[in-house]
N, C-alpha and C positions, 0 to 999 in steps of 0.2 A: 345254245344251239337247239333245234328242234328234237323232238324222237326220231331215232336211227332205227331205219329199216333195215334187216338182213334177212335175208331168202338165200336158197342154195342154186347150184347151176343148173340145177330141170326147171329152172324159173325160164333159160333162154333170153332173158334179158341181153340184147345189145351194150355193149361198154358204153357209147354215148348217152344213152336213155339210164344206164342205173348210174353211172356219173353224174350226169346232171339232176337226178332228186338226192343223191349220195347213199344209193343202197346197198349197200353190200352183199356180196355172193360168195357162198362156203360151195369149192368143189366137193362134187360126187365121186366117186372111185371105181374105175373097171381095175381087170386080174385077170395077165392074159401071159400066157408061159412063165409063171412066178413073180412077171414084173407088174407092180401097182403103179397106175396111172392116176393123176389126177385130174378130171375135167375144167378145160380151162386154164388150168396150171400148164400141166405136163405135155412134150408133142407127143401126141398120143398115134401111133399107127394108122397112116390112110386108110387102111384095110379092116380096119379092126371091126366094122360093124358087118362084114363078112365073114369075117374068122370063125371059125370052132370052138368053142371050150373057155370062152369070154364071160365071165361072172361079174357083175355091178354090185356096188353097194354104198348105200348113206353114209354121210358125215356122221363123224363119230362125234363120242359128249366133249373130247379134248381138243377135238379141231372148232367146235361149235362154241365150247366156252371160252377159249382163246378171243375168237371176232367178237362176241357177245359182249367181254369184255374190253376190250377197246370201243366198242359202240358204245358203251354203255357211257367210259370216259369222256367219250368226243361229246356225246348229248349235254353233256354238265351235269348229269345228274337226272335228267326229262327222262331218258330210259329209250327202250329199245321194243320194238317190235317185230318178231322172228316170223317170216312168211313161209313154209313149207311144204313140201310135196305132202299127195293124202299119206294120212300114215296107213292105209291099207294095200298101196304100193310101197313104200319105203320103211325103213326104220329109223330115218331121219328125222319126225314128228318126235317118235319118242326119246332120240337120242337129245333131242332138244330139247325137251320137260328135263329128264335127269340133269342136262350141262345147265339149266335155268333157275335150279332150287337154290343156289348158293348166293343167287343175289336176291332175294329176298321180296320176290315180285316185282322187281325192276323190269326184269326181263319175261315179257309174255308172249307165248307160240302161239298160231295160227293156221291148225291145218286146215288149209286150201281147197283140201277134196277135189284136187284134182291133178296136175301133172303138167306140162310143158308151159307155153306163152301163159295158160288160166295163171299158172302163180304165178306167172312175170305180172299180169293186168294186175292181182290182187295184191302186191309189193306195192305196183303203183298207187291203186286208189290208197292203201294206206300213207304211203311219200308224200303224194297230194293234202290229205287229212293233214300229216305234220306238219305241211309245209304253211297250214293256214294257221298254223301256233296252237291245232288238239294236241292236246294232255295223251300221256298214253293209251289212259282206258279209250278213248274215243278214237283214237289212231288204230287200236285193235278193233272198237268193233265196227270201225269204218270197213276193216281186211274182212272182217267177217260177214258183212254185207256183200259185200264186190265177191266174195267165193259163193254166196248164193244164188247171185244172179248172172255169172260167168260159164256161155255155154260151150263146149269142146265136142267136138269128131276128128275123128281120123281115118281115111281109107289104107288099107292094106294092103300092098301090093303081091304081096307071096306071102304064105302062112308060115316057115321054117322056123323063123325066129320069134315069132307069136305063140307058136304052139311049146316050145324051150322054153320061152319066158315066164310062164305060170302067172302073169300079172292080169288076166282075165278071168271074169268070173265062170260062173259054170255054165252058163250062156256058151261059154266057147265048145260046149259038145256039138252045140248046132251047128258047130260052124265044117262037120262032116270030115270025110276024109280027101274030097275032090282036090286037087292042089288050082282048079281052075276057079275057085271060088274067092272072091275079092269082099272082105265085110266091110260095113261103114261100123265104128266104133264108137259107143257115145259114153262120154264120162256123167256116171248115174251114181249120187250114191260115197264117193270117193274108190269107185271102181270104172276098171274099163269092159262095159257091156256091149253084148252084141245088138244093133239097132234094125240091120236090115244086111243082106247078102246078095252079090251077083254077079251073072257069068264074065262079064268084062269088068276092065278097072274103069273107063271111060264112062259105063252106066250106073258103077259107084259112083263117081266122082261128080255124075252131074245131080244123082240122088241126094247125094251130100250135100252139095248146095244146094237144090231145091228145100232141103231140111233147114238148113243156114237162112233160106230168106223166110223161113215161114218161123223159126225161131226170132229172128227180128222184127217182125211183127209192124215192119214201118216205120218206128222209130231209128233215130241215129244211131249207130254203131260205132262203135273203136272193131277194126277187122285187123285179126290175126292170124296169116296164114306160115303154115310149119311145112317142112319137108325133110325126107331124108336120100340124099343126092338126088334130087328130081327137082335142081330148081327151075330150071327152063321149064316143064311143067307148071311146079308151082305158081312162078310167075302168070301162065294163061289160066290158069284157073283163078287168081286171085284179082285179075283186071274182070274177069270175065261175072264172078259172083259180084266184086264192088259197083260194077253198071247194073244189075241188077236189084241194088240195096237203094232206099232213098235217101239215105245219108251215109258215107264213113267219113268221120270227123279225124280218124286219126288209122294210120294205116302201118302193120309191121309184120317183115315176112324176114324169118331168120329157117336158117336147118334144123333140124330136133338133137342135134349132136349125137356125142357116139354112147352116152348111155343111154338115151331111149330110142338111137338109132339099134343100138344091140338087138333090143326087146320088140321093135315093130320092124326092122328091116330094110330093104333098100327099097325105093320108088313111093315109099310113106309120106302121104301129105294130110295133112290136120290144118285143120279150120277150129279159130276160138274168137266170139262176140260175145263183148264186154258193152251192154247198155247202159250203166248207169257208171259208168268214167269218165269224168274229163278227157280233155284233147290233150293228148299225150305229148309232154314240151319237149324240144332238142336243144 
């Protein structure tokens, strides 16, 4: 069997698409009135991405080396390739190094430097790599390519849960005290920076894509658009940037879930192009 890819659920991988390369997703965990959720696993609270007092946090080294090791079985022995959130957002990166040492370099991490659908594409471009029969190392730094040239935004629709979440840089002082203020966010770095701000969401959002086409530069895209409960949104914004792209080869619009819906809130939509990925199979 080829290298096994596992990434965690901020990847937003669809079940069909990490089925079909066979990659594996380690939930994430919110903590909300003493009850631990698991993302993906557990039925987590409609409500919970507006709740109060909602804490998230990474796969631990025992849940990580559990999959790890069964990857590592199913491979034959080829090994495994761990795809993960940046570890400047998470603790997941490094909860992965620590659960990783015990196999003996079998198992090698891949932080992403980046957060939502970015890791889902870079899981893939690495799946893709295994699936042509690379060797681990080359299945890594196939991930480690696809996370360099994978670009993400996100507009924000109200600051509450942005400004709790402490997951932006210090860019975010700019972002003032107006609550009428809508940032576009751009993952710089393995952080989420502030790019640009304004009085409506509508003149975010079409700032964002104007940025999205000038980031694709005319080339083919793989286009991936995020939201968090705005999909009827999403949706028009996501027909609306792909007529303006000269290619999308491959096309995926899932919700940001409820841990990174925690952390950016409700009516949150992200945009992520991935140029230099195959056409993503179903």
């Amino acid at each position: 069997m080829p290298v096994v890819v596992v990434t965690d659920s901020s990847s937003r991988l669809p079940a069909e698409i990490a089925d079909h390369y066979g990659i594996r997703q380690v939930p994430l965990h919110l903590t909300v009135d003493g009850e631990d959720y698991r993302e993906g696993v557990d039925d987590v609270p409609a409500d919970i991405v507006s709740r109060p007092g909602v804490t998230t946090s990474g796969a631990n080294p025992h849940e990580l080396g559990e999959v790890y090791e069964q990857a590592l079985a199913d491979s034959d022995g080829d090994g495994v390739v761990a795809v993960h959130m940046s570890r400047r957002l998470s603790g997941t990166w490094s909860a992965g190094r620590l659960a990783a040492e015990k196999f003996s370099g079998q198992v090698r991490i891949v932080d992403s430097r980046s957060v939502g659908l970015a890791v889902g594409f870079t899981a893939i471009g690495a799946a893709q790599a295994a699936n042509t029969g690379a060797d681990r190392d080359r299945v890594y730094e196939s991930a480690i390519r696809q996370a360099a040239t994978i670009d993400s935004m996100l507009c924000v629709h109200q600051l509450e849960n942005l400004r709790q979440s402490g997951r932006i840089s210090a860019a975010s002082k700019m972002l003032g005290s107006a609550l009428s203020i809508k940032p576009i966010l751009h993952m710089v770095d393995g952080m989420l920076t502030l790019r640009e701000r304004h009085r409506t969401f509508s003149k975010a959002l079409d700032k964002m894509a104007d940025a999205a086409v000038e980031s694709a530069a005319g080339r083919p895209v793989i286009l991936g658009v995020q939201h968090c409960e705005s999909a009827d949104l999403a949706t028009e914004f996501a027909d609306d940037l792909a007529g303006r792209l000269r290619e999308v080869t491959s096309r995926v619009m899932v919700d940001l879930g409820p841990v990174l819906g925690c952390h950016v809130g409700p009516g949150a939509i992200g945009v992520t192009l991935a140029t230099h990925l195959e056409p993503i199979e179903v």
